[in-house]
N, C-alpha and C positions, 0 to 999 in steps of 0.2 A: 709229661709237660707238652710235648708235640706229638700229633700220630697224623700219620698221612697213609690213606687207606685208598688202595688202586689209584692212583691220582694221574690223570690222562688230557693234557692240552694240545687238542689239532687245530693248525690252523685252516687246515684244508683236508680233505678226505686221505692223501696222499702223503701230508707227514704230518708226525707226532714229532712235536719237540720234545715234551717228554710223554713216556707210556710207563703208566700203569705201575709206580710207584708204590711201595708199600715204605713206611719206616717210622719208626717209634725211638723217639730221645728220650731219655729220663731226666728228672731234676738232680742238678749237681754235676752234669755231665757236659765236657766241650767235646760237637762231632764237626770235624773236619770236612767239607764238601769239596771233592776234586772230580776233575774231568777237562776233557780237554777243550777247546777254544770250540763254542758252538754244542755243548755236548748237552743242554739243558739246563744248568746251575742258574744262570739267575733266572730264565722263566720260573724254575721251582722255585725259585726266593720272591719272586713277585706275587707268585700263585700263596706263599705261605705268608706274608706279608698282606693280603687283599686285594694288592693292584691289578693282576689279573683271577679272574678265575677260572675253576678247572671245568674244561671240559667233559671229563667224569673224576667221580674218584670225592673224596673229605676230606679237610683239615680239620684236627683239632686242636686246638689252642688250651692248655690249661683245663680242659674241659669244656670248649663251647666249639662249638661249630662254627668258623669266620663266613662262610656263606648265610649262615641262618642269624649270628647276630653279629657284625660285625665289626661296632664301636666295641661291645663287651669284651669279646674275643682282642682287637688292639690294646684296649688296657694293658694288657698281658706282656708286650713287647716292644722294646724300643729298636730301630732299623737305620740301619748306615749304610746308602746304597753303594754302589761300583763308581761313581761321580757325584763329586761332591757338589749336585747340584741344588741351589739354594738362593731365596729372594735375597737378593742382595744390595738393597737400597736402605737397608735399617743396619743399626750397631749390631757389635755383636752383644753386648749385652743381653739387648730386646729379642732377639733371638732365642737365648739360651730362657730368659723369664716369660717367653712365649710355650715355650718347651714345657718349662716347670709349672704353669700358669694350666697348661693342657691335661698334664698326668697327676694334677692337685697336691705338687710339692710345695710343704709351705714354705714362709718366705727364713722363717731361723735355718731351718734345713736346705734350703735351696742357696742362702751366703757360702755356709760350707762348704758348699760340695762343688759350684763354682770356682769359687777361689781354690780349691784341691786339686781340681780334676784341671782346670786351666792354665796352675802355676803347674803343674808336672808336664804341660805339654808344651809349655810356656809361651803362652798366649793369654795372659790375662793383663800384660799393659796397653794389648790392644783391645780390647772389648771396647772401650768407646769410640771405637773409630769406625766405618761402616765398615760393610762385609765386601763390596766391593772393591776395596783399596787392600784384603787380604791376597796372598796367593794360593795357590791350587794345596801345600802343604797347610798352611795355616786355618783354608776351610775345612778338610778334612777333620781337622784336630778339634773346629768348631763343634763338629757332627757327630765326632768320638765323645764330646761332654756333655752335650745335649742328650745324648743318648744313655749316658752311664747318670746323669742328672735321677733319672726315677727310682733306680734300682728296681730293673725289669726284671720281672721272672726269666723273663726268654728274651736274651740280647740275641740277635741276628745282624749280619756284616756282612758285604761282598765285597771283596779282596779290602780289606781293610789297610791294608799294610803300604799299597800302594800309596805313594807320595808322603810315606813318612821317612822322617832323617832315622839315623839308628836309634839314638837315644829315645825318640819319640814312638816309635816300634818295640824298644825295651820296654818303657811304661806301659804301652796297650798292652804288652802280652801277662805283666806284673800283673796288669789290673783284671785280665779276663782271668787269672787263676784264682786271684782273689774274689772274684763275683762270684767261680764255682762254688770256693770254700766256701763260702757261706750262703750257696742254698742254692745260688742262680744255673742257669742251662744258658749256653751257647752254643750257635749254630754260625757258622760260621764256611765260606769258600775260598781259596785262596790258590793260587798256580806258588805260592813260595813252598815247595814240599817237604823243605827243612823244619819250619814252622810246624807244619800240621803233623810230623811226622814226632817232635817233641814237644808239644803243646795239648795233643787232642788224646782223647780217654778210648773212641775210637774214630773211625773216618770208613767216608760214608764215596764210594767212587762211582760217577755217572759216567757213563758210554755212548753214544747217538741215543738219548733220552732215556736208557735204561739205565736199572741199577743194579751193576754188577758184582756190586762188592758191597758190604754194612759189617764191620765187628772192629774186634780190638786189634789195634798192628800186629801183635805178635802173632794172631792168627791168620790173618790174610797172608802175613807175610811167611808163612810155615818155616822156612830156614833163616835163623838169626843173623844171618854172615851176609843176607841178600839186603838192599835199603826199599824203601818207598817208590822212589824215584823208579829203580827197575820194574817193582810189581806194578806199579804205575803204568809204564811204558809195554808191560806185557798186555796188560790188560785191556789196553786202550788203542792198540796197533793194528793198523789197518786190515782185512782180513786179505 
């Protein structure tokens, strides 16, 4: 579903934010993307998303190459950045049927899935109201249904979790098991290591732009009595 083959962005001859990335998701799979503050993650979410590109190195999307075709290649994923940042002079309604209008959800299917995905986060008695009288939790929530609106192959999210209440954190993680089950791939960054630690199939650990770690916990993690958190903190510690 995703393959990222040597994938290398400098900004300068002197640093690589990230180097030279290799890694392969499968469909039906959530990978956990951790590292620490500065360590590459969302460049590489930007770079797998289109907004940047790579310096060296491919994405492959589904099968397309997002440098070589790019709209094609987006069909593929819907994307919830680190900030919920968003035109916010229109409802939210127009918003979300802007969304579904883009990724050719029609309109029987596109009622449902608002009213579902809105009332569980609950924010669907606000949708006629603009997006700027929302707060910083309520646009997120906007962004999580806009997003879950197409039934993406590949949902992708940077730190999603931030700025949601519990209850609305319980739903997203309901709803990303649920997207697995039935077919979908998630990619996914997050500093909550509890999360990623019972949520993810495996996780995926970034260092000063390498990748030091890709498999299932129980193997990164070799002794079962040790958490994430530690191998986390081994891994990632200052030399």
């Amino acid at each position: 579903m995703l393959v990222l083959k040597n994938v290398t962005k400098a900004y300068d001859k002197s640093k690589r934010a990230v180097d030279n990335i290799s890694l392969e998701i499968k469909k039906g799979e959530i990978i956990g993307f951790i590292g620490p503050n500065g360590a590459g993650k969302t460049t590489t979410i930007k770079m797998i998303t289109g907004i940047l590109s790579p310096t060296e190195g491919s994405i492959i999307i589904n099968g397309v190459d997002i440098s070589k075709a790019p709209v094609k290649a987006k069909k593929n994923f819907t994307y919830v950045p680190d900030h919920p940042a968003i035109f916010d002079a229109i409802k939210g309604i127009d918003y979300l049927n802007f969304i579904a209008d883009m990724y050719e959800v029609s309109l029987k299917d596109r009622r449902k899935k608002i009213e579902r995905f809105t009332k569980a986060f609950q924010i669907y008695d606000a949708l006629p109201k603009t997006i700027n009288s929302y707060s910083h939790g309520m646009r997120q929530k906007l962004l999580l249904s806009g997003a879950l609106l197409p039934n993406p192959n590949l949902f992708i999210l940077d730190e999603p979790l931030v700025g949601l209440d519990p209850h609305s954190a319980k739903i997203l993680k309901d709803l990303m098991r649920e997207h697995c089950e039935n077919g979908g791939t998630i990619f996914f960054s997050s500093h909550v290591l509890e999360v990623v630690e019972n949520l993810c199939h495996r996780v995926a650990i970034i260092n000063k732009g390498k990748l030091v770690a890709c498999d299932k916990l129980e193997t990164i993690k070799k002794n079962k009595n040790i958490t994430l958190e530690e191998v986390f903190l081994e891994m990632t510690k200052n030399e």
